[in-house]
Each structure stands twice: as structure tokens, then as C-alpha cells.
N, CA, C and O of each residue as an XYZ file, in Angstrom:
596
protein
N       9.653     32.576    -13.297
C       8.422     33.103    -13.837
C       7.665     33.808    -12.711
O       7.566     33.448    -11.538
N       7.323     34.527    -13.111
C       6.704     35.893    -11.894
C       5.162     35.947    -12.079
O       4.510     35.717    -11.061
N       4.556     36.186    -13.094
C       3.015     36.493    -13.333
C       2.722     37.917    -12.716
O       3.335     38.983    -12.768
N       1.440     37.486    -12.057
C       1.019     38.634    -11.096
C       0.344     39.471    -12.345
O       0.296     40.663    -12.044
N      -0.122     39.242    -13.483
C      -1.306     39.949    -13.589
C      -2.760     40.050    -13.356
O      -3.369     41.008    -13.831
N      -3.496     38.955    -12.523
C      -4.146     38.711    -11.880
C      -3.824     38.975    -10.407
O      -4.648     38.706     -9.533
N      -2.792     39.429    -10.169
C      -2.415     39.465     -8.899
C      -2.292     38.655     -7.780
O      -2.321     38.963     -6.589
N      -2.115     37.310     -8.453
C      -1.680     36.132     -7.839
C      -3.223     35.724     -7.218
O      -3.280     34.917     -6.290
N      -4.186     36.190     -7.654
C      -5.759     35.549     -7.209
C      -6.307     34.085     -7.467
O      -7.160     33.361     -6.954
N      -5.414     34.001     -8.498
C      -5.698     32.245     -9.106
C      -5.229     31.380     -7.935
O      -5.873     30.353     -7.720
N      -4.226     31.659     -7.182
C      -3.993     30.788     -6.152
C      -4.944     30.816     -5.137
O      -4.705     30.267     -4.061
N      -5.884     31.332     -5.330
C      -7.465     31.008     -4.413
C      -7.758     30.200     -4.766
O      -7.917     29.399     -3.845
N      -8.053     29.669     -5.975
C      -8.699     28.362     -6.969
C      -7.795     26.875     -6.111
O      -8.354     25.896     -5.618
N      -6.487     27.115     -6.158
C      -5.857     25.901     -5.279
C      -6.621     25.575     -4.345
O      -7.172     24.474     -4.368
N      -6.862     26.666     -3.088
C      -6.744     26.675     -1.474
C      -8.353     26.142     -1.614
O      -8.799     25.129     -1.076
N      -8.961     26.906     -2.311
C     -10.254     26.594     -2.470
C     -10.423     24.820     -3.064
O     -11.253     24.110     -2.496
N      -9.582     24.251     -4.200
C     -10.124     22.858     -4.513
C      -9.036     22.120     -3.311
O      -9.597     21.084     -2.952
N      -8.002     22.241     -2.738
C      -7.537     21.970     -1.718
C      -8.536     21.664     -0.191
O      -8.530     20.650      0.508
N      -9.328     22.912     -0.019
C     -10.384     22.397      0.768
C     -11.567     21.806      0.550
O     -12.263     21.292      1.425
N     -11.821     21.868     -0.629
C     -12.548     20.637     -0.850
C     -12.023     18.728     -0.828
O     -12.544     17.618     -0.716
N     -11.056     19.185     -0.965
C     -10.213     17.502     -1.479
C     -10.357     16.795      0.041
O     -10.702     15.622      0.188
N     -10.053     17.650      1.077
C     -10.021     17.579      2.732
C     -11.276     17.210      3.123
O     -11.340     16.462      4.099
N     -12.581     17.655      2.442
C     -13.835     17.757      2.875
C     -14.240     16.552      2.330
O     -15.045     15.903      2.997
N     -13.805     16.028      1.091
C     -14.312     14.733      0.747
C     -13.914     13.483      1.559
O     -14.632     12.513      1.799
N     -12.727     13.672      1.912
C     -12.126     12.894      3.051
C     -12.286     12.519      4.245
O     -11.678     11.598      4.791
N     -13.357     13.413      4.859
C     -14.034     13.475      5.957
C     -15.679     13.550      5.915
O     -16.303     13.356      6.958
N     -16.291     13.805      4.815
C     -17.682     13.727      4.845
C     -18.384     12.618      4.800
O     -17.780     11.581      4.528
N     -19.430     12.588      4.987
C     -20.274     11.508      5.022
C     -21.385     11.211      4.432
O     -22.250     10.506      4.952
N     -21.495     11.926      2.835
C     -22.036     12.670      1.881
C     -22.214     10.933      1.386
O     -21.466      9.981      1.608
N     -23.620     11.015      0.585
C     -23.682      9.992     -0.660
C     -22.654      9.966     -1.340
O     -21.990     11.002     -1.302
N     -22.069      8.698     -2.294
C     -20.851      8.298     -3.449
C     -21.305      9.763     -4.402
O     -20.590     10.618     -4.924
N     -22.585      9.628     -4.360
C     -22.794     10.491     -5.948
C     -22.655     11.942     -5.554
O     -22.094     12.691     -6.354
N     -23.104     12.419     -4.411
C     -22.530     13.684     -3.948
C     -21.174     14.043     -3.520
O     -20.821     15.212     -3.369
N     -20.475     13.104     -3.339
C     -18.770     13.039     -3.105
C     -18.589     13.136     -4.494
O     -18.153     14.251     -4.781
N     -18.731     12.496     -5.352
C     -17.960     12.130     -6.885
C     -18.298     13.775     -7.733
O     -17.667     14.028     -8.759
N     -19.485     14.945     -7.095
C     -19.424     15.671     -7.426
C     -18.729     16.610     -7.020
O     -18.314     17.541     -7.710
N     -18.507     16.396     -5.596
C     -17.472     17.319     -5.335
C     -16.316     17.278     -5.729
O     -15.578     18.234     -5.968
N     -16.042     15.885     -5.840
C     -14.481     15.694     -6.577
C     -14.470     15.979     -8.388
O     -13.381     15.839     -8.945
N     -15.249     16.230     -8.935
C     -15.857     16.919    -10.027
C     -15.535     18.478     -9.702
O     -14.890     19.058    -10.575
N     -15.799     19.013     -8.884
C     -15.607     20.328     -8.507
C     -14.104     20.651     -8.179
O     -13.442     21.589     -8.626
N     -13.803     19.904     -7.510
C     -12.414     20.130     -7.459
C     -11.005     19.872     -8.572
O      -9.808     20.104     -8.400
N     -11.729     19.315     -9.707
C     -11.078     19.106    -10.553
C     -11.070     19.914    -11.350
O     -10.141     20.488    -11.918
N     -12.458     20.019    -11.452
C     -12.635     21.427    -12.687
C     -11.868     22.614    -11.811
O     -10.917     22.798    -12.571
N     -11.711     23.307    -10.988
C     -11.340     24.685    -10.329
C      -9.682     24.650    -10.081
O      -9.048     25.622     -9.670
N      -8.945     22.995    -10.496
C      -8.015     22.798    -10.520
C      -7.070     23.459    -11.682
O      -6.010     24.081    -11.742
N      -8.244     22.876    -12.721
C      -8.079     23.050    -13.942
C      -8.842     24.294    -14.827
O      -9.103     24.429    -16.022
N      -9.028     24.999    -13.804
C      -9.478     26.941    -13.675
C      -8.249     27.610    -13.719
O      -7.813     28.489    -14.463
N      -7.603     26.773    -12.392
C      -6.157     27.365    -12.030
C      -5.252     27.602    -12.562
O      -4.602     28.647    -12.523
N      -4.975     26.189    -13.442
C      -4.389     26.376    -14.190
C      -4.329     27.093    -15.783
O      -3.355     27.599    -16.340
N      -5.744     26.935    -16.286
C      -6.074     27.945    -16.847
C      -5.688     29.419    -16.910
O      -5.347     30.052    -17.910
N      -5.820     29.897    -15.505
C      -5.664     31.194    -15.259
C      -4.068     31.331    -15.214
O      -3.547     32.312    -15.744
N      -3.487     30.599    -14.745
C      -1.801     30.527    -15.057
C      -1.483     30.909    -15.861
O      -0.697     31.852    -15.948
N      -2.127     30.135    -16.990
C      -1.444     30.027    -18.271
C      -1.802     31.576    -18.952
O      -1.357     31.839    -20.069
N      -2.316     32.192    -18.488
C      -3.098     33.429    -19.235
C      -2.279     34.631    -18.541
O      -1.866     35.714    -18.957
N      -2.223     33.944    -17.264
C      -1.111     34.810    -16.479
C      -0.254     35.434    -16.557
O      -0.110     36.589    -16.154
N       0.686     34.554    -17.262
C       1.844     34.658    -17.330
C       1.860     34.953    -18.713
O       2.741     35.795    -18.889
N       1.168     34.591    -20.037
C       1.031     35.151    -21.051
C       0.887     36.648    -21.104
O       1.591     37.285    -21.887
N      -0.101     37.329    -20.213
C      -0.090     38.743    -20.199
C       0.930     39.005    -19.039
O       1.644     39.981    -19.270
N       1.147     38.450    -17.990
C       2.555     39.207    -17.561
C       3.780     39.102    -18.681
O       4.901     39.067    -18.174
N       3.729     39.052    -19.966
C       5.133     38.647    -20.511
C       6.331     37.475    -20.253
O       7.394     37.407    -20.869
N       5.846     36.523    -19.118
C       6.728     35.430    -18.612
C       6.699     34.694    -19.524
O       7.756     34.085    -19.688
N       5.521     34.367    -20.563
C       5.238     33.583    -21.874
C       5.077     34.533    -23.124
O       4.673     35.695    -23.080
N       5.533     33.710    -24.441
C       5.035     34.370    -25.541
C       3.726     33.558    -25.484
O       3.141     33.023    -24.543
N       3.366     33.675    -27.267
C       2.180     32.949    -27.432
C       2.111     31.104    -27.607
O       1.324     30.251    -27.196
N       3.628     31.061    -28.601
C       3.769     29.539    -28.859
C       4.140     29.182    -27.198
O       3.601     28.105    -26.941
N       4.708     29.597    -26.262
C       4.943     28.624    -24.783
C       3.676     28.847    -24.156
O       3.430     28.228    -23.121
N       2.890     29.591    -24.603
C       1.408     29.514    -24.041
C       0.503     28.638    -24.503
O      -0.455     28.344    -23.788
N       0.656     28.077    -25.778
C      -0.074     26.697    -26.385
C       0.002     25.814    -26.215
O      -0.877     24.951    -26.207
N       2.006     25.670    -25.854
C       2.737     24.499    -26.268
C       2.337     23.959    -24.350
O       1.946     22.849    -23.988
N       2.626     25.234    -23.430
C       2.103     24.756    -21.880
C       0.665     24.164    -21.794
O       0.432     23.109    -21.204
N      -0.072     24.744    -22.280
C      -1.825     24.639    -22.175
C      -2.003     23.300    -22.861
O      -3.107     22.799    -22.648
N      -1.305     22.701    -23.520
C      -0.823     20.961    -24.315
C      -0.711     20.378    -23.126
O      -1.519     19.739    -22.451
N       0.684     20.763    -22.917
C       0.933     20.241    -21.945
C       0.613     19.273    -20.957
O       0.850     18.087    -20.726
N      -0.104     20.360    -20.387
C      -0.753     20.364    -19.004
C      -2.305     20.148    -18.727
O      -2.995     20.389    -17.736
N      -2.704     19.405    -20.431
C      -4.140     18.831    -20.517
C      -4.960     19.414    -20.277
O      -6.003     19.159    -19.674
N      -4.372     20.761    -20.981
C      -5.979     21.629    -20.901
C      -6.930     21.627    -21.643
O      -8.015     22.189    -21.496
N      -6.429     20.766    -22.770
C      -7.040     21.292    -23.594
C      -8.248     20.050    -23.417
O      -9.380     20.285    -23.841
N      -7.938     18.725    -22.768
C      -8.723     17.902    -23.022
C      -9.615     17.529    -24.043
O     -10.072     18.411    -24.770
N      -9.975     16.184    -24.228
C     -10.563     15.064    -25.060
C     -12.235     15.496    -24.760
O     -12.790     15.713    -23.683
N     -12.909     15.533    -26.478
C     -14.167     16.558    -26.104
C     -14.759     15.235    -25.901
O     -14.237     14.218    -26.358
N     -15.898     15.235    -25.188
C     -16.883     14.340    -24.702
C     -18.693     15.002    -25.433
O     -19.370     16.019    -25.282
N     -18.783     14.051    -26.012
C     -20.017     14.239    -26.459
C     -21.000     14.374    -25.429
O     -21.039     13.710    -24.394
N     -21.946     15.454    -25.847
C     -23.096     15.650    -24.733
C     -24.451     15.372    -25.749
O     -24.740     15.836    -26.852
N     -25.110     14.440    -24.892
C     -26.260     14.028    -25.689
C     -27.192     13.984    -24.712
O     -26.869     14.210    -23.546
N     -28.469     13.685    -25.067
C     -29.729     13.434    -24.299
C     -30.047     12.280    -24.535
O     -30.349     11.907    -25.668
N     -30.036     11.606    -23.628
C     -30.110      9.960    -23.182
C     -32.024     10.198    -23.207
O     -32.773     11.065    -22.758
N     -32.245      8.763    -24.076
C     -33.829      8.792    -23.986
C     -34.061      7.281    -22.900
O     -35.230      6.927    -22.742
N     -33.237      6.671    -22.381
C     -33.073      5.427    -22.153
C     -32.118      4.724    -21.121
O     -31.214      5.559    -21.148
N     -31.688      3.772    -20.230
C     -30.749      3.970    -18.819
C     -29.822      3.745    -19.635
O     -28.770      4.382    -19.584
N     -30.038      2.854    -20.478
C     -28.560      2.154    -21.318
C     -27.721      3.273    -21.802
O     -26.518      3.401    -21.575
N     -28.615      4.221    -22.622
C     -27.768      5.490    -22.912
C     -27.316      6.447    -21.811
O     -26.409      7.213    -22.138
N     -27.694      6.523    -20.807
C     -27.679      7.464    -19.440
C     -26.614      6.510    -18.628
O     -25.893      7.042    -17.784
N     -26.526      5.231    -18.860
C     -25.227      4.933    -18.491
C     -23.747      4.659    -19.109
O     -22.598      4.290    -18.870
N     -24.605      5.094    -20.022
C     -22.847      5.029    -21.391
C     -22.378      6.292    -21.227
O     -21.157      6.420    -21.313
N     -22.921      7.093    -21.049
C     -22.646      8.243    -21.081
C     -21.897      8.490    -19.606
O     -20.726      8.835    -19.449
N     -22.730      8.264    -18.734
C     -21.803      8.502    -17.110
C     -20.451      7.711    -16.943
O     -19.478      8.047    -16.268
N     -20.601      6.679    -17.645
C     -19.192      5.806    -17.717
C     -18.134      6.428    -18.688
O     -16.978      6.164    -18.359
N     -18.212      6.864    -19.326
C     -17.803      7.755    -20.368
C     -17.486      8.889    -19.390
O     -16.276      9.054    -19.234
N     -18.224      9.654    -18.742
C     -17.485     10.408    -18.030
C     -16.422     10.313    -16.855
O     -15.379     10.912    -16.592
N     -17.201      9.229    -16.230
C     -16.112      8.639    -15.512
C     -15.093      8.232    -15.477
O     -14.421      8.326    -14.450
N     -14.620      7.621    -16.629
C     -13.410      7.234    -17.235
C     -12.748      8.406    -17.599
O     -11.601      8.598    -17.194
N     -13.416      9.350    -18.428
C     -12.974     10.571    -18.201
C     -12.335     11.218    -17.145
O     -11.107     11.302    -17.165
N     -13.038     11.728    -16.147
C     -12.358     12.087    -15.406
C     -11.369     11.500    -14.347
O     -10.497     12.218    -13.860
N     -11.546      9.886    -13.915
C     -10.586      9.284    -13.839
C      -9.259      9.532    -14.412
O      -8.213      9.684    -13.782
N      -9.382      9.548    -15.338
C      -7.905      9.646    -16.598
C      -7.207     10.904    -16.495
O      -5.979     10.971    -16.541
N      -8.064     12.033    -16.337
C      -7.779     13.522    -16.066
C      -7.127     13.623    -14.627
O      -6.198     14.366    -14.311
N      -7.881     12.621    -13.725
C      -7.356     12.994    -11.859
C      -6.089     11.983    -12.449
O      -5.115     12.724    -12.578
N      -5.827     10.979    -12.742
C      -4.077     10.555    -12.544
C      -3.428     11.148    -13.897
O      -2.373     10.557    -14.129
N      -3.717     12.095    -14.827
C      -2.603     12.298    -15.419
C      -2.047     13.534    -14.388
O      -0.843     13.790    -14.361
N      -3.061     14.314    -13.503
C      -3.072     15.259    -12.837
C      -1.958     14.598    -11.676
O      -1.069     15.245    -11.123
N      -2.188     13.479    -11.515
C      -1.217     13.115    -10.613
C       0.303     12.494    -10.334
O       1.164     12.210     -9.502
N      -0.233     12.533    -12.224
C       1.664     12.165    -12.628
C       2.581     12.925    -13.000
O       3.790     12.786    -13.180
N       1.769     13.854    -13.106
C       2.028     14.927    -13.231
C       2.773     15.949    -12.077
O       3.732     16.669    -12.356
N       2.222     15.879    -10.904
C       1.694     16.432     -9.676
C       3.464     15.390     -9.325
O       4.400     16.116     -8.988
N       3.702     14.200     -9.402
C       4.554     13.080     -8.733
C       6.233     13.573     -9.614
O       7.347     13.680     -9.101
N       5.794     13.793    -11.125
C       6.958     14.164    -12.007
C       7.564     15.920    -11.125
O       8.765     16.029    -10.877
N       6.937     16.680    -10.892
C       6.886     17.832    -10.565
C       7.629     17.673     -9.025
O       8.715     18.175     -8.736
N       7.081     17.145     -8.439
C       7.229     17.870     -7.099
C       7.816     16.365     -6.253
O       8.636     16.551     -5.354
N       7.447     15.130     -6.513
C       7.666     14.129     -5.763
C       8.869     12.970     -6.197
O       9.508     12.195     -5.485
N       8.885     13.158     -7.413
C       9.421     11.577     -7.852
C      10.193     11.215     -7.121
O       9.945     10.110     -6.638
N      11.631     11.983     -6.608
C      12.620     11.086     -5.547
C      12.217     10.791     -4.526
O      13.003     10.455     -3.640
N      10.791     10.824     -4.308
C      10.434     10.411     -2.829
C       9.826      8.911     -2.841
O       9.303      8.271     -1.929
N      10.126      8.508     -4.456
C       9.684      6.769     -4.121
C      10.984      6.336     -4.849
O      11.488      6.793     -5.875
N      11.453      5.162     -3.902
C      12.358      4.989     -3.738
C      12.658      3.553     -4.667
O      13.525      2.691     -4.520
N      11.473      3.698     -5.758
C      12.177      2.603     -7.098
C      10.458      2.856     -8.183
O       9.464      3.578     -8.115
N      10.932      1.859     -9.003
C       9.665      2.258     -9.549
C       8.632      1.326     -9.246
O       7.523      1.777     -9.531
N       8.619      0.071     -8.720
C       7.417     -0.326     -8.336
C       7.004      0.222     -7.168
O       5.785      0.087     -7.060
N       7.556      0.852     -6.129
C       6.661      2.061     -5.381
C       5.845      2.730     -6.039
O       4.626      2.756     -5.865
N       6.528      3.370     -6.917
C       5.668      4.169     -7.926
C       4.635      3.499     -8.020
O       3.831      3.458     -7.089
N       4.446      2.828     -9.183
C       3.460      2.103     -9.538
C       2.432      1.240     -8.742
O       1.244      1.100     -9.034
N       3.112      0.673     -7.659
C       1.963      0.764     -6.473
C       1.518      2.256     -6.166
O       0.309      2.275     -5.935
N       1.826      2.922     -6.125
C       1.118      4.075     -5.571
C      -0.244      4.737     -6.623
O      -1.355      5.134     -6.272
N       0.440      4.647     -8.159
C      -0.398      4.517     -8.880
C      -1.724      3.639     -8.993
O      -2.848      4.143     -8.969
N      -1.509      2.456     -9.103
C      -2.389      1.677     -9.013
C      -3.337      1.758     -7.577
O      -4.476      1.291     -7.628
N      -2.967      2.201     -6.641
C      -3.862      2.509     -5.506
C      -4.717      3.923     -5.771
O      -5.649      4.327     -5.076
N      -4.330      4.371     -6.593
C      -4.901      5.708     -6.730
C      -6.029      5.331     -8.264
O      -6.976      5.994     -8.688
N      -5.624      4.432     -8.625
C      -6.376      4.043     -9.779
C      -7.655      3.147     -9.417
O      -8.697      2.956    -10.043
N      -7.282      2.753     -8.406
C      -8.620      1.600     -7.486
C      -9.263      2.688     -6.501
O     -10.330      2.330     -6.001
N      -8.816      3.901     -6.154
C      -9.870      4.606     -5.167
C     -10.405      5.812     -6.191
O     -11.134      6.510     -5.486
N     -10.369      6.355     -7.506
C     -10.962      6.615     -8.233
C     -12.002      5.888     -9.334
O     -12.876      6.325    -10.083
N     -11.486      4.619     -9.061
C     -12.588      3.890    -10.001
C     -14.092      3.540     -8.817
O     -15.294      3.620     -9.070
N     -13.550      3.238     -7.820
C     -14.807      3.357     -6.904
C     -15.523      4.580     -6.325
O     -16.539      4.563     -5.630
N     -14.880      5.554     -6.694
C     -14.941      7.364     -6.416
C     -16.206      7.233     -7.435
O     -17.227      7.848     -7.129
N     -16.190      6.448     -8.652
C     -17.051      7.040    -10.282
C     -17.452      6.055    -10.194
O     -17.922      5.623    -11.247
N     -17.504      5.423     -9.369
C     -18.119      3.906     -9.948
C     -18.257      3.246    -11.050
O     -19.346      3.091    -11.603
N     -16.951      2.709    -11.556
C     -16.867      2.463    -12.824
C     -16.605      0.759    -12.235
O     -16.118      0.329    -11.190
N     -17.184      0.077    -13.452
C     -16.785     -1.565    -13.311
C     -15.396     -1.802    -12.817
O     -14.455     -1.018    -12.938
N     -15.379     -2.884    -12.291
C     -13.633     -3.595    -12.572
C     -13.513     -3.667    -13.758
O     -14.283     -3.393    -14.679
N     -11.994     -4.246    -13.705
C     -11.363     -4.509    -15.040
C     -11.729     -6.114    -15.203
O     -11.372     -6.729    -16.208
């Protein structure tokens, strides 16, 4: 698959949430100003891929059904989240937990994704795996600050 009707510009959106991912790793930013940047980097992830998918639809690399059936796929289409106006904390925190879980769920399908693709023979059974998962599932739940289980 070739693209290039954007002229391969969407791969700015990577380099760009790529340096952010680096910057969260090293800053010394409040939880709630980190958890937005990692908010930022998710969404521009999922720009990217966006723009892929459109990509390659107008370069001809896709018809229309492998342009739906990919954009499925690859969770673009995501689970709508109600937006409301909280009059109250109880509601202002159902709602942030709600997102949080949200995007939790979005960063590891992104990453099983990310492991199916490019990594899997590099763990060498499946409870590697799944430790690796589960470590990634305990530094995003404290990323959003979501309760334990």
C-alpha cells in the first residue's frame, strides 16, 4: 500500500504524538496536566490514523468497503460518550471516570494492537504477554486516576 495523497504529511501526527509520549516521561507536570497530554497524544494518534485511512482511500490503495471495514477495525470509530453538564461533584465525577475508563480502554486496545502488529514474537510465551499487559493496565489506571479494582 503506497498512499501519498496527502503526501505522506500524516506521518507528522506520529513524530509529533511520539514526542509527546517522551515528554510525559520526563516531565514534572501535575497528574492532571500529564493525563492531558496523554489525552493529546492519543487523540493525534488517532488523527493519524484517520488520515491513513482517507489516504489510501483517495490514493486508490482502498475501495470504499476496506475503508469501513479498516476504520472498524482499528477503533475509529469508537464508543460515543455522553457529554453532559454536571450540576454537582458526584456527576463531574461519573463523568471523568467514564472518561477515563474510556480512554484507558482505547490506550491498550491501541496497544494490542501496536504488540499483534509489530511485536508479538518478541514475548516469549503468553504470560509475558500478559504481564506486560497488566503492567500497562496499572500505569494507565494511575495515569486517569481511576479506583482499583
Amino acid at each position: 500500500m503506497s498512499g501519498g495523497h496527502f503526501n505522506y504529511t500524516q506521518y507528522n501526527l506520529i513524530n509529533i504524538a511520539d514526542e509527546i509520549a517522551e515528554i510525559v516521561k520526563e516531565a514534572e507536570y501535575k497528574p492532571e496536566t500529564l493525563a492531558r497530554f496523554k489525552e493529546a497524544e492519543r487523540t493525534i494518534r488517532k488523527a493519524h490514523a484517520m488520515a491513513q485511512r482517507v489516504d489510501w482511500l483517495l490514493s486508490g490503495d482502498d475501495g470504499e468497503d476496506e475503508f469501513h471495514e479498516r476504520w472498524e477495525q482499528e477503533g475509529l470509530l469508537g464508543p460515543a460518550l455522553a457529554v453532559f453538564c454536571a450540576y454537582d461533584k458526584d456527576e463531574s465525577d461519573l463523568y471523568a471516570h467514564a472518561l477515563g475508563y474510556y480512554s484507558a480502554l482505547w490506550d491498550i486496545g491501541q496497544e494490542m494492537r501496536s504488540i499483534e502488529k509489530y511485536s508479538l514474537d518478541s514475548y516469549k510465551d503468553t504470560e509475558e504477554l500478559i504481564h506486560h499487559l497488566r503492567e500497562k493496565y496499572y500505569e494507565l489506571r494511575a495515569a486517569y486516576h481511576l479506583p482499583e479494582d
